[in-house]
C-alpha positions in Angstrom: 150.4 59.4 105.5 150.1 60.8 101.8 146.5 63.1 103.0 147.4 67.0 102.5 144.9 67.5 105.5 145.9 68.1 109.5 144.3 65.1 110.9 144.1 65.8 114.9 143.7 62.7 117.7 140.6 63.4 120.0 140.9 62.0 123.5 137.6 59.8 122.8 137.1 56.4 122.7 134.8 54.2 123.0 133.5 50.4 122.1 131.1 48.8 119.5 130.3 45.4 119.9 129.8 42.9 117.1 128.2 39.8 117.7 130.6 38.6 121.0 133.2 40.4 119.8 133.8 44.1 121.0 136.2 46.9 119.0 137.8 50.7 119.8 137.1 53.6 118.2 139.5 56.1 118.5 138.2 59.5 117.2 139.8 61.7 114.8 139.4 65.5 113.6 139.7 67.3 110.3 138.2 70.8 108.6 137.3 70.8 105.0 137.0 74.3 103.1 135.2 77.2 105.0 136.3 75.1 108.5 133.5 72.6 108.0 134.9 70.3 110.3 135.3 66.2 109.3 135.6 62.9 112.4 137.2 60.6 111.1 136.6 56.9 112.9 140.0 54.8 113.4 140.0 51.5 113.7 143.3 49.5 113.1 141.8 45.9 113.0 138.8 46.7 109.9 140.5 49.6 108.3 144.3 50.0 108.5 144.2 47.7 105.0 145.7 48.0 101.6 142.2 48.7 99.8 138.7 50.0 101.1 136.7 47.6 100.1 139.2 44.8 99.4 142.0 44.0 97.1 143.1 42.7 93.3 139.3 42.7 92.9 137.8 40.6 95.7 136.2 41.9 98.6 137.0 41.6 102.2 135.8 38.6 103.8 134.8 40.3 107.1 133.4 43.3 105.1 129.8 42.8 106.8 131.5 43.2 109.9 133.4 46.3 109.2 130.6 48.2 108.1 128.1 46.8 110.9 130.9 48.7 112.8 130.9 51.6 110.7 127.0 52.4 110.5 127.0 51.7 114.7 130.1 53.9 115.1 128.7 56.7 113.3 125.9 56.8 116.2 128.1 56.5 118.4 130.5 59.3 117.8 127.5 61.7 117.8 126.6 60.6 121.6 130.5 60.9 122.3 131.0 64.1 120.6 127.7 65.7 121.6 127.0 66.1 118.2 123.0 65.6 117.3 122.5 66.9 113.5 119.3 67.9 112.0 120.0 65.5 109.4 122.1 62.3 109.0 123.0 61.9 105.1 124.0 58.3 104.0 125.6 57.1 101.1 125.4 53.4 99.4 125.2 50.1 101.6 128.0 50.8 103.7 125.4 52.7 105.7 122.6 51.7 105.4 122.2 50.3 108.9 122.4 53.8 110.7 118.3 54.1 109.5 117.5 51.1 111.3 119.7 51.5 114.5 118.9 55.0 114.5 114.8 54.1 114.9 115.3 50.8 117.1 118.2 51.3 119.6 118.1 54.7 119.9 114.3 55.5 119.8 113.6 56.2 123.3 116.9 58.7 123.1 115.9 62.3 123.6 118.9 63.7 121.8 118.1 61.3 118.3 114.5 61.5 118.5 114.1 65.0 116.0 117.0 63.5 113.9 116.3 62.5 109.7 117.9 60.3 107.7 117.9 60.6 103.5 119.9 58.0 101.9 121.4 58.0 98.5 122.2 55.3 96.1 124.8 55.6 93.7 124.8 51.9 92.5 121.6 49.9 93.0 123.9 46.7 91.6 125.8 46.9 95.2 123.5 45.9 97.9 126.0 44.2 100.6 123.8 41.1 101.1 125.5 38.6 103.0 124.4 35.5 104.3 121.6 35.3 107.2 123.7 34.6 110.4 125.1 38.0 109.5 121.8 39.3 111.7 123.7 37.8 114.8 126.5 40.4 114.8 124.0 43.6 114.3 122.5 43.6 117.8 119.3 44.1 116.0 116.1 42.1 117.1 115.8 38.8 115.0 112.6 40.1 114.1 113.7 42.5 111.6 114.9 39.4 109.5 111.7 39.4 107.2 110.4 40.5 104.4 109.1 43.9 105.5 112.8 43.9 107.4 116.5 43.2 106.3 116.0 39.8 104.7 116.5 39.7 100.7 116.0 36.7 99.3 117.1 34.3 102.4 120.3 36.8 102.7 120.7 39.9 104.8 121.0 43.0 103.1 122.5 46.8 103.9 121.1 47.9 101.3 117.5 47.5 102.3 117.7 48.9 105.5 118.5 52.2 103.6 115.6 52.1 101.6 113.3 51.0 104.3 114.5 53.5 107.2 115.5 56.4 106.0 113.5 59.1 106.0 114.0 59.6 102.2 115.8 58.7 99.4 117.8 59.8 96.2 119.7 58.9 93.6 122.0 60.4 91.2 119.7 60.8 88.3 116.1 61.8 87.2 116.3 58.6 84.6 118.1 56.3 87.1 115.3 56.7 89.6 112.7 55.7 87.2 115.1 53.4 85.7 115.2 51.2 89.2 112.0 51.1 90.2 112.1 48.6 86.6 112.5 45.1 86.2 115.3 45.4 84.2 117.2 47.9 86.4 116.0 47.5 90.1 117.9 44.4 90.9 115.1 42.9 92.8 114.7 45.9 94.6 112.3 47.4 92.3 109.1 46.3 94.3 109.9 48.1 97.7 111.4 51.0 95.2 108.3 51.3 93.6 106.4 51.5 96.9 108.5 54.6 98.4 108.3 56.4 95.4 106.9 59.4 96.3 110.2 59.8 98.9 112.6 59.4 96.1 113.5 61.8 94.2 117.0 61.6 91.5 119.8 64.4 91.1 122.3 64.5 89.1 125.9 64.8 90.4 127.7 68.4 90.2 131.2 69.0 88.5 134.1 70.2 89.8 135.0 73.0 87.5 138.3 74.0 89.1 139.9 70.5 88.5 138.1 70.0 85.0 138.3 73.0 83.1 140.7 73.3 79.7 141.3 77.0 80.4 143.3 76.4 84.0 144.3 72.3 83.6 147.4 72.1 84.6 147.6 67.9 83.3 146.9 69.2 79.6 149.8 70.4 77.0 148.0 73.6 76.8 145.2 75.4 78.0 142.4 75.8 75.8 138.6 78.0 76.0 135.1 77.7 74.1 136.2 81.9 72.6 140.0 79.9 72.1 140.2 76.7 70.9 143.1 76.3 69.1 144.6 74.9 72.1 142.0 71.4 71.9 144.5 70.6 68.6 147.3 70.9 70.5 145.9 68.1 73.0 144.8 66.0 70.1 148.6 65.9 68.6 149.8 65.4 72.4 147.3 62.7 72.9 148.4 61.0 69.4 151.9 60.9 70.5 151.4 59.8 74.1 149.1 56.5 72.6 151.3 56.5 69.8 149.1 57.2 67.2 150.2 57.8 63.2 147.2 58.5 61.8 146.7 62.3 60.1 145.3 64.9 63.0 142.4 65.3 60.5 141.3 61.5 61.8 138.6 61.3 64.3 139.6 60.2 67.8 137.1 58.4 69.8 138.4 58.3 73.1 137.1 56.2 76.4 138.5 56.7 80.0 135.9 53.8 82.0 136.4 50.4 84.1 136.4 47.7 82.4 133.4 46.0 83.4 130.4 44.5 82.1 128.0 47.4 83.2 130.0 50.2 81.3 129.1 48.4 77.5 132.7 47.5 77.1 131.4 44.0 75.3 129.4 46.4 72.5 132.9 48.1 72.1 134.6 44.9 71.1 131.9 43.7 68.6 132.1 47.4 67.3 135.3 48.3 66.9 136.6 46.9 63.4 133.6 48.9 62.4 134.8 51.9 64.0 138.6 51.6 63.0 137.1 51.0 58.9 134.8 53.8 58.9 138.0 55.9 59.6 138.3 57.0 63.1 141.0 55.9 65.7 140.3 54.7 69.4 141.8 55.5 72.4 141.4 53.7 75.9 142.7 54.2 79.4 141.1 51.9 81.8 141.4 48.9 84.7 139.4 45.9 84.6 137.8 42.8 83.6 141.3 40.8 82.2 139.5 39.5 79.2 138.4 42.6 78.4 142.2 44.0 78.7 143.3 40.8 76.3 141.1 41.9 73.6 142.2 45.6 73.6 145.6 44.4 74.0 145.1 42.3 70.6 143.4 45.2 69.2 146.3 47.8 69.5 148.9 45.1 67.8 146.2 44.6 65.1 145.6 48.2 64.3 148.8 49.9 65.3 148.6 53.8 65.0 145.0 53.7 64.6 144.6 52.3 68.3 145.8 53.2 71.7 145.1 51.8 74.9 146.8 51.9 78.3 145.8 49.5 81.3 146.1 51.7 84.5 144.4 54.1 86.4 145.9 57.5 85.4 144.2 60.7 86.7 147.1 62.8 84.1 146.3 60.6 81.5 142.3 60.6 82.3 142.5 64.8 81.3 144.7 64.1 78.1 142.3 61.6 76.5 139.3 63.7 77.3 140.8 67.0 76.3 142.7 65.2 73.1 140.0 63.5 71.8 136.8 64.5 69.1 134.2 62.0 70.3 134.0 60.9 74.2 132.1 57.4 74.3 130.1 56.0 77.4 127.9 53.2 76.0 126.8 52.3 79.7 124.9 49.1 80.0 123.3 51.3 83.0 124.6 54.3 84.4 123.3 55.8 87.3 124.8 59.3 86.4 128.1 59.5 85.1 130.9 62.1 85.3 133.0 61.7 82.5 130.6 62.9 79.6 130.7 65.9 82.0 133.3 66.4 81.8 133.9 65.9 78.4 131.5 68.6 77.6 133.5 71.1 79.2 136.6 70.0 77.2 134.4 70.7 73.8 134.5 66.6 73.6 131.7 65.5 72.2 129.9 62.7 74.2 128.4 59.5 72.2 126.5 58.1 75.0 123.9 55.1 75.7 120.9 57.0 76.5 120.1 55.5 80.1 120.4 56.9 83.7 122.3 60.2 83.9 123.8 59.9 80.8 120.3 60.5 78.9 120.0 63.5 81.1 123.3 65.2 81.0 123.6 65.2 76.9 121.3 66.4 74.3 120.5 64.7 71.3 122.4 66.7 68.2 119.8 68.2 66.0 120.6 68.7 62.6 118.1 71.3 61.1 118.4 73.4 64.2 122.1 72.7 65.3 121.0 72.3 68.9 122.2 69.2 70.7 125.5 68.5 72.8 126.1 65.1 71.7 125.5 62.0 70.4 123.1 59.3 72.1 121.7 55.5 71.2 119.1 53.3 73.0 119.0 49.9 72.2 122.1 47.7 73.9 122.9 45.9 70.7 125.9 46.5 68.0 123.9 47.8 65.2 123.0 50.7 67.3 125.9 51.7 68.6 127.9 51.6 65.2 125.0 53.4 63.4 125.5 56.2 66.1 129.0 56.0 65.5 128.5 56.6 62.0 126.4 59.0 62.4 129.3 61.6 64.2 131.2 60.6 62.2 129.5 62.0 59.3 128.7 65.2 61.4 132.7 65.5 61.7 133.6 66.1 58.0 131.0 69.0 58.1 133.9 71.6 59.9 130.9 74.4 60.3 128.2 72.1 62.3 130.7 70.4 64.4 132.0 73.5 65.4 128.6 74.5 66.6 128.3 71.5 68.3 131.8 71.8 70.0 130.3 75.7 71.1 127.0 73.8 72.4 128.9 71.4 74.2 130.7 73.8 75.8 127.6 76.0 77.0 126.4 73.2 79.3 126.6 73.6 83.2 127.2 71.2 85.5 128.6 73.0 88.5 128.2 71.7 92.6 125.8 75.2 92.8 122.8 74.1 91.0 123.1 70.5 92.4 123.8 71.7 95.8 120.3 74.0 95.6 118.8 70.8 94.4 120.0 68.8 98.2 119.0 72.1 99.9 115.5 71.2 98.6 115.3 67.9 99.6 117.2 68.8 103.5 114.1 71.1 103.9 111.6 68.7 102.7 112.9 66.3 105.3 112.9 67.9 108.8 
């Protein structure tokens, strides 16, 4: 009801059945920019639900079902819509059945025969793997529950029907596609990874420039440019009085806009912050979570008050002020596939302190003091020391008005914009048919 786009009824439907069961899809259109048109798949039963994947943090039950549904559907509305595409581009788990149906049930179809399939993971850590009986409602041979099949460790898995079936594969980094063919990193998926190497290729994810840019931002106090940047003060004094900060505006703020989850290094935060606070600097967070995690912050702003900030909520107003406010940007990822917000700090002359794995290793430069070049801050060992020392380390760089203005200028010059990443997918689309 709240979407800003015409969505139009089709007069299509059809039926997908899963296991004995059979459901509608009704079949809905839209247009994007430049009248790229968008079918939308409506189901009332799987998705006319509060959340997408579930709610207050647990997933659907029947969420193997929905997305059997989904992947079939998708094949489906091309034979209704007589729609056959040169290339069928899949994202995550959710679809990672359209691969398999797409060269079992619809083999022998003249119309899908030519069609390729490339699928992308963004998060190797979500694999939808559900228990075996799930095989029943695919309509897939039982064969295909083996080893060189569906079946991951006794369970079935989405997941691995992407990465066996599809045509190729990518990922959302350079580092993160070396980083899960690892032990560490590949979640037990690292073995079949490792095999379809030579189809796998990682690219970075592309910045929207006309939502995150200081110079038109319509969420900040004040608009701000890398030739103009008296503004960025502005947004640090804004920022102080929205967190309710009392420190000087000569302090340091290190600012974090993240999940609170395990994966995004929030337990190295907690271990590290008296540190952070005594060496001078105050701390800003906006993020959802983990509740412990949102305890111990909670503690942390009554212990420190004016030197720490932190709201629990997801706030895409208060998301721009803490990246344009702040000095320091910190993302000290456990893993990290790619990453957007160190982008996007970058563009805000924010300066990144990062955890040098996946895309965040790729997207900022190591500061280099005898030459100046560098657009941030980075660490590689997942331990306190290391984080702290780096800490310390910009910190240091901060009192030095001259260098940290040439880093703020460095940070600034970086490019992240859809155009070179889109040139990048074009390369891969070609590669494929």
């Amino acid at each position: 009801t709240d979407c800003k786009k015409k969505i139009d009824p089709l007069d299509i439907e059809f039926n997908i059945p899963i296991g004995v069961k059979t459901h509608t899809v009704r079949l809905s259109k839209s247009t994007l920019a430049e009248k790229v048109p968008v079918y939308l798949v409506e189901n009332d039963f799987f998705f006319n639900r509060d959340g997408i994947y579930g709610t207050q943090g647990t997933d659907y039950p029947d969420n193997a079902d929905r997305f059997i549904f989904f992947c079939r559907a998708i094949l489906e509305s091309c034979k209704a819509l007589s729609f056959y595409p040169d290339i069928i581009h899949l994202n995550d788990w959710h679809t990672g059945l359209v691969p398999v149906y797409l060269k079992l049930e619809y083999a022998q179809d003249e119309n899908f025969k030519s069609i390729r399939t490339i699928f992308s993971i963004h998060n190797l850590a979500y694999q939808g793997n559900y228990d075996a009986e799930t095989m029943n409602l695919t309509g897939l041979p039982d064969s295909l529950f083996s080893q060189d099949g569906l079946e991951f460790y006794n369970q079935f898995s989405f997941m691995k029907g992407g990465l066996v079936y599809a045509d190729l594969l990518t990922t959302m980094s350079p580092t993160y596609s070396k980083e899960i063919m690892t032990s560490e990193l590949g979640c037990g998926m690292e073995g079949l990874l490792k095999l379809r190497e030579q189809d796998l290729t990682g690219i970075l994810n592309g910045v929207d420039y006309e939502e995150w840019n200081p110079e038109t931002d319509s969420k900040v106090i004040t608009n701000y440019s890398s030739k103009n940047i008296k503004g960025k003060l502005k947004c640090k004094r804004d920022l102080m009085k929205t967190f309710s900060l009392t420190v000087p505006e000569s302090t340091p703020i290190i600012g974090m806009v993240t999940r609170l989850s395990e994966q995004k290094g929030i337990d190295l935060v907690m271990e590290a912050l008296d540190e952070i606070i005594n060496f001078g600097a105050a701390f800003v967070l906006l993020g959802t979570g983990n509740q412990d995690y949102e305890k111990f912050f909670q503690s942390a702003q009554q212990k420190y008050p004016g030197k720490c900030g932190v709201r629990f909520e997801f706030d895409e107003t208060l998301s721009h002020k803490v990246i344009a406010g702040s000095d320091i940007f910190m993302v000290p990822s456990r893993y990290e596939p790619c990453g957007l917000t160190q982008m996007y700090a970058l563009r805000y002359g924010t300066i990144p302190l990062v955890r040098a794995v996946g895309g965040l290793h790729d997207t900022v430069k190591e500061y280099q003091p005898k030459s100046g070049k560098g657009s941030g801050f980075k660490f590689n060992g997942y331990e306190k020391e290391a984080l702290i020392e780096t800490v310390r380390k910009a910190l240091t760089l901060y009192q030095t008005k001259s260098a940290w203005k040439k880093l703020i200028k460095n940070a600034f010059a970086e490019d992240f914009s859809w155009p070179v990443t889109a040139d990048k997918y074009l390369q891969i689309y070609r590669k494929v048919i």
